[in-house]
C-alpha positions, -999 to 999 in steps of 0.1 A, spaced: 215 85 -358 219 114 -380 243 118 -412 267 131 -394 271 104 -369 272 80 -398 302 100 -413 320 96 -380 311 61 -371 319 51 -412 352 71 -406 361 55 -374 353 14 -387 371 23 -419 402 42 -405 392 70 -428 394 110 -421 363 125 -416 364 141 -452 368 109 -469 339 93 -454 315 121 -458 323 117 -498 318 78 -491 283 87 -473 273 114 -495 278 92 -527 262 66 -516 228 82 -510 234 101 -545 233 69 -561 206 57 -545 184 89 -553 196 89 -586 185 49 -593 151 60 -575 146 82 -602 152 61 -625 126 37 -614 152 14 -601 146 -11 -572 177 -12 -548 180 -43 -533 207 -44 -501 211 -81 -494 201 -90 -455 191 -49 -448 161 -45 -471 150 -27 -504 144 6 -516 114 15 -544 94 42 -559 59 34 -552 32 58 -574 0 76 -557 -27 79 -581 -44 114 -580 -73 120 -557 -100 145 -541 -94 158 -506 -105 178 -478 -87 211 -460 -94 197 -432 -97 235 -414 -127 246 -439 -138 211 -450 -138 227 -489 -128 198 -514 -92 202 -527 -76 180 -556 -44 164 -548 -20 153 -575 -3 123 -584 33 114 -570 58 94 -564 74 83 -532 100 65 -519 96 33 -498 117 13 -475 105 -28 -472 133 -41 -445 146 -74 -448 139 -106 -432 178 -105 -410 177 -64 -403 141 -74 -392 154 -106 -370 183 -87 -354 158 -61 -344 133 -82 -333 161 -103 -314 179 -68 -296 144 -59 -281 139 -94 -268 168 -90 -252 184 -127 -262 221 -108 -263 222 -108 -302 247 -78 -312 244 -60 -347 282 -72 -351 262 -100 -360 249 -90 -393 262 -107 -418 278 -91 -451 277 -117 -474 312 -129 -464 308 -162 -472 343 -168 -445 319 -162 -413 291 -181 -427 313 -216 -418 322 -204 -384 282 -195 -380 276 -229 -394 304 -249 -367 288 -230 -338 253 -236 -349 265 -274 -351 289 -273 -317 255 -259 -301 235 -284 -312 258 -310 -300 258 -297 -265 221 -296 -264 214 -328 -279 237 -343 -247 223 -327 -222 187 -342 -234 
């Protein structure tokens, strides 16, 4: 998917013009970048977190003349997925039917009509045993 697509996909769940969720889009990855900077851990509940992880300085090789070449510190920015984005992937390539409209966004409404179909499923099961 590419930013783009986002924009139209955020503007078409969100019955927003085009224009107003590129800004949405666009400001939400500023953020991000800017807390990166700032050392800042992102933490997106039941997607995953975002850090700066440091690489210490070190001696390599151009690989084409094999002559030693120092390369400097840095910093770089990593992506640790959470334990439901990595369950609904796990579960799409499985192929057990479960949709992303699954995902949950901490709205605490569909966690009790999870929590009555977990418990109406269980019923059924534990009658047909």
């Amino acid at each position: 998917m590419t930013k783009a697509e986002l924009v139209e996909e955020v503007a078409r769940a969100a019955e927003l013009t085009k224009k107003d969720s590129e800004v949405i889009v666009e400001e939400v990855f500023k953020n991000i970048i800017q807390a990166l900077n700032r050392g800042e851990k992102i933490e997106l509940r039941g997607f995953g977190s975002f850090r700066v992880r440091q690489r210490d300085a070190r001696r390599g090789r151009n690989p084409k003349t094999g002559a030693p070449v120092d390369i400097p510190a840095k910093r770089f920015p990593y992506f640790k997925p959470g334990k439901e984005l990595k369950e609904l992937i796990n579960a799409q390539a499985e192929g057990d039917g479960f949709a992303v409209d699954g995902f949950d966004d901490d709205d605490d409404e569909d966690d009790d009509v999870a929590e009555a179909e977990s418990a109406s499923m269980a019923a059924e099961a534990a009658a047909e045993s």
